[in-house]
VOTI-75016 format. One record per residue (C-alpha): z, y, x. Coordinates in steps of 0.05 Angstrom, whole numbers, always signed. Last residue first. Layout:
REM residues N
PT      Z      Y      X
PT      Z      Y      X
...
END
This chain:
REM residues 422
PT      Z      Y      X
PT   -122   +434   +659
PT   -116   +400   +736
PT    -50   +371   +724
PT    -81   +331   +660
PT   -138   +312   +706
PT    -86   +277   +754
PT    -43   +242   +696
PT   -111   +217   +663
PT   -133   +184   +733
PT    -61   +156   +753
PT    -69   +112   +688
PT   -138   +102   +703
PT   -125    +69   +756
PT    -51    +37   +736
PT   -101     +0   +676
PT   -154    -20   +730
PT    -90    -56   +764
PT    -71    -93   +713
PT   -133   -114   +693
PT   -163    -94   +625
PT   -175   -167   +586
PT   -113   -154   +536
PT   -150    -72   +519
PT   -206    -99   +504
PT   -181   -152   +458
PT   -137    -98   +420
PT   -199    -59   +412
PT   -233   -114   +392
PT   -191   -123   +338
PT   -179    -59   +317
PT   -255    -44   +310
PT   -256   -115   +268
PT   -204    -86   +223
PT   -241    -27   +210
PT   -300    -73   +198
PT   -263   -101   +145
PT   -244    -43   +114
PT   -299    -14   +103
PT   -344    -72    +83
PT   -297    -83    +26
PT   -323   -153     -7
PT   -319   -123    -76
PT   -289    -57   -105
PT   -331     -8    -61
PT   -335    +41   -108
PT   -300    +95    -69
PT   -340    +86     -7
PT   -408   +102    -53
PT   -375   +176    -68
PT   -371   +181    +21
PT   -452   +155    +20
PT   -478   +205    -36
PT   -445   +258     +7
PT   -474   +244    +74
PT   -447   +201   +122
PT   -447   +228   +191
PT   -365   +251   +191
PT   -345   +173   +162
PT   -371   +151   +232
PT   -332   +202   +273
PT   -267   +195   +230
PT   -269   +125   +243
PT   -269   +129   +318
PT   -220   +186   +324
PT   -170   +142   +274
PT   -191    +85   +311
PT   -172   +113   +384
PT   -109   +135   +351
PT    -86    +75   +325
PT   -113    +35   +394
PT    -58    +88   +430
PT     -8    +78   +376
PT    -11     +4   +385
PT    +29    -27   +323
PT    +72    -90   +329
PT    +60   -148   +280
PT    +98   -182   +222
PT    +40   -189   +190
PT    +52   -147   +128
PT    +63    -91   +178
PT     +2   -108   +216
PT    -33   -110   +148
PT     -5    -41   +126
PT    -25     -5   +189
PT    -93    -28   +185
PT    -92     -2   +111
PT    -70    +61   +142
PT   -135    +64   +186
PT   -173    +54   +136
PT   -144   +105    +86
PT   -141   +160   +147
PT   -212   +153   +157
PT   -231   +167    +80
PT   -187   +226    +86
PT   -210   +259   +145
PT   -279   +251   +121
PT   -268   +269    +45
PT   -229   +338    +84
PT   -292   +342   +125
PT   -336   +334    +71
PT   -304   +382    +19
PT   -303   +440    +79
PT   -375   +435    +87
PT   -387   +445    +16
PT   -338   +494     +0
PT   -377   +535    +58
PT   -346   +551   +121
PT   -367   +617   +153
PT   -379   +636   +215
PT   -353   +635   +279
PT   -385   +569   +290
PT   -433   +562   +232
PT   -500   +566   +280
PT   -479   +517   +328
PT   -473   +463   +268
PT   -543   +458   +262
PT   -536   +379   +248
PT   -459   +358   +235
PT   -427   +311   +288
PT   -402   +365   +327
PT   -375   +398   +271
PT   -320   +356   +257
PT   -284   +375   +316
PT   -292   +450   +294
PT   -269   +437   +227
PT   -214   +391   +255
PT   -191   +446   +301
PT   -193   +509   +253
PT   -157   +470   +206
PT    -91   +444   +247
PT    -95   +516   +286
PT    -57   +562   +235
PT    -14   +496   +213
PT     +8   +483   +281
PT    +32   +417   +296
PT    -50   +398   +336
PT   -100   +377   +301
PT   -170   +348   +340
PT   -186   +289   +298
PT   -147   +244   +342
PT    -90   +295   +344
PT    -71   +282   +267
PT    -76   +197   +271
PT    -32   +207   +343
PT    +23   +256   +315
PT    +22   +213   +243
PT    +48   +151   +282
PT    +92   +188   +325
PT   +130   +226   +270
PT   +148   +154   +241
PT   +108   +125   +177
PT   +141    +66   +139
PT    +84    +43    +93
PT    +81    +64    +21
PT     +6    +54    +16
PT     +4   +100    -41
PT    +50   +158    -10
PT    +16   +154    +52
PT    -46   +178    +13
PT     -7   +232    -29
PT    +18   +258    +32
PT    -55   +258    +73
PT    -87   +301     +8
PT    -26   +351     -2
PT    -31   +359    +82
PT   -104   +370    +71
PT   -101   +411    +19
PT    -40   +453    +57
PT    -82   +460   +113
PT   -152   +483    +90
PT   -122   +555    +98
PT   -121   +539   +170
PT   -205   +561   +168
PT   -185   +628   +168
PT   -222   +634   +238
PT   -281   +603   +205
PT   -299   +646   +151
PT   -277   +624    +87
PT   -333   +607    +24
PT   -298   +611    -39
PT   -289   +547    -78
PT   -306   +555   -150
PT   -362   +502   -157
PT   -310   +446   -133
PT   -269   +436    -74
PT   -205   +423   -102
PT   -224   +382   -157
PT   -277   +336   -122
PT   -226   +338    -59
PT   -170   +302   -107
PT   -222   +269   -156
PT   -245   +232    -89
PT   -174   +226    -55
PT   -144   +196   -121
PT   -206   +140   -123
PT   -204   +126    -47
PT   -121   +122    -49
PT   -136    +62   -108
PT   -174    +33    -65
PT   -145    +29     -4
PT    -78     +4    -41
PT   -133    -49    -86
PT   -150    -72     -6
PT    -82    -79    +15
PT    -70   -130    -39
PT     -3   -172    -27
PT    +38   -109     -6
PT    +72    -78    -72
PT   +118    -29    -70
PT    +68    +33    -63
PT    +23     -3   -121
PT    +77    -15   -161
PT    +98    +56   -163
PT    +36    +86   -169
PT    +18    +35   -224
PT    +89    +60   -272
PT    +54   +114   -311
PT     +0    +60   -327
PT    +53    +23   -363
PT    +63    -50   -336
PT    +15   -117   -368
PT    -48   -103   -335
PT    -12    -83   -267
PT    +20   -147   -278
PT    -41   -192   -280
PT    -73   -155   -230
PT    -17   -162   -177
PT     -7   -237   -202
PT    -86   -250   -179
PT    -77   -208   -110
PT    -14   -264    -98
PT    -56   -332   -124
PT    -64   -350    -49
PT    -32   -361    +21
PT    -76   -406    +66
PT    -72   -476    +65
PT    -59   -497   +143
PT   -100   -556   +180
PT   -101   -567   +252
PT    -25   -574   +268
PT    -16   -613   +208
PT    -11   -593   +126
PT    +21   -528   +139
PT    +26   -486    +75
PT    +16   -406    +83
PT    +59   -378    +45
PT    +66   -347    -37
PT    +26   -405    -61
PT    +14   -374   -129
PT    -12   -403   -190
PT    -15   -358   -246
PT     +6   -366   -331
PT    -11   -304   -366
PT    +24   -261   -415
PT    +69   -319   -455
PT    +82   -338   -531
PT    +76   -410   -503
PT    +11   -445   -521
PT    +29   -519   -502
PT    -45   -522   -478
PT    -39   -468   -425
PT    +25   -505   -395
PT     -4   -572   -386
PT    -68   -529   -362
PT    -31   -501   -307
PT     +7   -579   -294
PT    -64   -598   -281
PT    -71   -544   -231
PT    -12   -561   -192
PT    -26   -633   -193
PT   -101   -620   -161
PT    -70   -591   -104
PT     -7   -550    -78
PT    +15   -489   -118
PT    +86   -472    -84
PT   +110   -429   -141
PT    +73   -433   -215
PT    +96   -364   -247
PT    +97   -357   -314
PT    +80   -286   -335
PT   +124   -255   -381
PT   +117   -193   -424
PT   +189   -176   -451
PT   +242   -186   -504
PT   +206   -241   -545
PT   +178   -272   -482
PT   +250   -279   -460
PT   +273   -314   -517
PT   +207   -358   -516
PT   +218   -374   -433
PT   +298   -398   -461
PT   +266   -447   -506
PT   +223   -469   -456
PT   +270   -475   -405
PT   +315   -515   -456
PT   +258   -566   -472
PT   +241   -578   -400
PT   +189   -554   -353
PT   +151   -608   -307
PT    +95   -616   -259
PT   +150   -609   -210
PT   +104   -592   -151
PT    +89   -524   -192
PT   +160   -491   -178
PT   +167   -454   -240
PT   +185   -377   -233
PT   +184   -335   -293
PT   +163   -273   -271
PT   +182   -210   -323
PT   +154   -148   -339
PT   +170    -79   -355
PT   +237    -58   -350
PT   +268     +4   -376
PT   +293    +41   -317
PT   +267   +104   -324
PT   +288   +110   -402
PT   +280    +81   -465
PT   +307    +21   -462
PT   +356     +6   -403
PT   +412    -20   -443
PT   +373    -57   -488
PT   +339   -100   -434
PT   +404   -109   -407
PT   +436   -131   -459
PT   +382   -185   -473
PT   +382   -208   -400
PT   +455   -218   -412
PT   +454   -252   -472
PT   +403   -299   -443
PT   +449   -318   -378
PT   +502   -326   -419
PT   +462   -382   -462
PT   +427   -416   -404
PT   +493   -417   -380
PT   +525   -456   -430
PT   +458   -494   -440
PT   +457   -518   -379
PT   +391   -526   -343
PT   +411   -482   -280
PT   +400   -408   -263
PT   +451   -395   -207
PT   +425   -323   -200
PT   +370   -286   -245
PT   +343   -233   -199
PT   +336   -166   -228
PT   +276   -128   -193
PT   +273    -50   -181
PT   +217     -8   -153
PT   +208    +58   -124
PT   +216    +40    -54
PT   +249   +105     -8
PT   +312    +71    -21
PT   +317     -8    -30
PT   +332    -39   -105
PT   +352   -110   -112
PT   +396   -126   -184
PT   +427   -189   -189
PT   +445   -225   -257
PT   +475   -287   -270
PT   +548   -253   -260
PT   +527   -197   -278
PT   +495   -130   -249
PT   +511   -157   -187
PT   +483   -117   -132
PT   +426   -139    -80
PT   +414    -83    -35
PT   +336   -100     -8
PT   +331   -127    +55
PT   +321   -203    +41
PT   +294   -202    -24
PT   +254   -141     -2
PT   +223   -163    +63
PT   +196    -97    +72
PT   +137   -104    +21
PT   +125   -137    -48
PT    +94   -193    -61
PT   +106   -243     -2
PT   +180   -214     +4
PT   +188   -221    -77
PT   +151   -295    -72
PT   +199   -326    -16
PT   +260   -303    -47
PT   +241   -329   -120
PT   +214   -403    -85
PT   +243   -450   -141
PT   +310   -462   -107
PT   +351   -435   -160
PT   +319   -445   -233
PT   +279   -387   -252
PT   +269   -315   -274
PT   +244   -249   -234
PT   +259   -184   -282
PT   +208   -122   -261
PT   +228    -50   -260
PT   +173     -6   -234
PT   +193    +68   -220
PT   +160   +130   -249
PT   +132   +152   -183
PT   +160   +236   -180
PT   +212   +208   -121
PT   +150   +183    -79
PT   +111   +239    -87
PT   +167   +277    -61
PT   +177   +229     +2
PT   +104   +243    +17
PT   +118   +312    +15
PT   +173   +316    +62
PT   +129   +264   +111
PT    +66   +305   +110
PT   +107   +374   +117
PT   +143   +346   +187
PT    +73   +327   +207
PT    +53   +405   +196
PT   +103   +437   +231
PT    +88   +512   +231
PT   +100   +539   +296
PT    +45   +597   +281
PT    +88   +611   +215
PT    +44   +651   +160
PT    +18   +594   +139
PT    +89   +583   +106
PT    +71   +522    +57
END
């Protein structure tokens, strides 16, 4: 990073570094398996983000074989196409997994794991599926797949398949949707955060990064797993060693913090725009220079620290500066994981309630002392965080509904006057 450069871009260096830690991820290659019809589609855009059964480049590898890959997602699924019960193509279809498993050993896009999709309302697998479940078993961890897991028949046809001890990983039911049973009564989506730990026991550890950017099912393991990195990150660089800086060198906290909010995005894996990042940087008080980006979330971040008057001008201790940088991470985590449900939802984005939370977070997370930001990490159950970052959203997207129209061109007219006044 050129701190030397006043004009310095910094959100411009978040998203060019995010897209290199997204080309170092050791990609995931997964093979999905199953008759046609079973639900294949409707799990891979459930499981893994930006619709990627539907948006992803499918290309024939064979002709039973499809291969979906998107760029800027390190992860790769082969689709088995027109997979039916005969044994002629049953037969093709296992010489060609087999090929390619050997093709691809040994390098980047050796595959992993495989789904083997059985829709669950069948309560039924025949001889020939088994037979060709066992070949692929042989070849590659599978994990069979119960699609569209509805009742007491679905689990009963788990246990059918449990007891007939098939040389399998894991056998999961998954209702990839939510099921409407009337206007009044919908089965919620399940069995998805289950899979995702069931293959991330199964996959390399070198390839977790890049499942867990590709994946979308469990936003709370992404928030997680970007807690853990962040904590050894600012733990590491803000250790012992760190020399005190006085507080109008303060930008050379910039390229940490751009290193810390890069590596962050890159685990959520959400499609960030300029905009978006603009309004999560200004809320702490950063502006697109890198010589004031450090210098003004120091200073903002001082406000909420006891005696704080006295350190302006200063200097800024390796301590200080290792809570504001876990601060300004923590609060970018939650907000992103916001930002990764709405996407998952289908919904729009408000930058203006993004930014409000980003400022609003990043106050709260500022007061907590250091035994409070390490308990954040371990937060592996029932994620208070989280979910009362989504509640702040939620309200603020209420408030915001019940504002008047006309109280809204108010203070609309109100902001533009006091901006002509500065």
């Amino acid at each position: 990073m050129k701190l030397t450069d006043n004009n310095f871009n910094v959100v411009q260096e978040i998203l060019e570094k995010t897209e290199a830690e997204i080309s170092k991820m050791n990609p995931v290659n997964i093979l999905i398996a199953g008759k046609t019809g079973v639900g294949k589609s409707t799990l891979i855009n459930s499981v893994f983000r930006e619709n990627l059964a539907d948006t992803g480049i499918g290309k024939p590898v064979t002709r039973y074989l499809r291969k979906i890959s998107k760029e800027g997602m390190p992860i790769v699924l082969y689709d088995t196409r027109g997979l039916e019960l005969d044994p002629k193509i049953q037969k093709q279809v296992k010489q060609d997994i087999f090929k390619l498993v050997d093709d691809k050993a040994e390098t980047k896009e050796a595959l992993h794991a495989a789904y083997y999709c059985i829709q669950a309302n069948s309560s039924r697998i025949e001889d020939t599926e088994i037979e060709l479940i066992k070949d692929i078993s042989s070849v590659l961890p599978v994990i069979l797949v119960l699609t569209q897991s509805i009742g007491k028949p679905a689990e009963e046809f788990n246990s059918y398949l449990e007891n007939l001890n098939l040389p399998v990983a894991a056998v999961q039911n998954v209702m990839a949707e939510p099921y409407e049973i009337t206007d009044d009564y919908v089965i919620p989506a399940f069995g998805l955060k289950e899979l995702i730990d069931k293959t991330l026991q199964l996959i390399p550890k070198d390839a977790h990064d890049a499942f867990m950017n590709a994946q979308q099912a469990d936003i709370e393991r992404k928030a997680k797993s970007a807690r853990r990195w962040a904590s050894r990150y600012v733990a590491t660089t803000f250790g012992v060693g760190f020399a005190p800086i006085p507080f109008s060198d303060a930008s050379v906290l910039v390229p940490m913090q751009v290193t810390l909010l890069a590596h962050i995005t890159a685990i959520f894996g959400i499609s960030l725009d300029k905009a978006t990042i603009v309004s999560l940087i200004a809320a702490v008080g950063g502006t697109g220079s890198a010589t004031m980006l450090g210098k003004s979330i120091v200073a903002n971040a001082f406000k909420f620290i006891p005696g704080a008057g006295t350190i302006i001008g200063g200097i800024i201790s390796g301590t200080t500066a290792s809570i504001v940088t876990s601060a300004l991470g923590l609060s970018y985590i939650e907000v992103l994981s916001i930002i990764a449900t709405k996407e998952k939802e289908g919904s729009q984005i408000d930058l203006s309630l993004i930014e409000k939370l980003m400022k609003n977070k990043f106050r709260k997370n500022m007061t907590l002392n250091r035994k409070e930001l390490k308990t954040k990490e371990l937060e592996f159950e029932n994620d208070d965080a989280l979910n009362e970052a989504y509640s702040t959203y939620s309200e603020m997207e209420g408030d915001k509904a019940t504002i008047p129209f006309g109280k809204k061109m108010i203070r609309t007219i109100k902001q533009f006057k006091n901006r002509k006044k500065k």
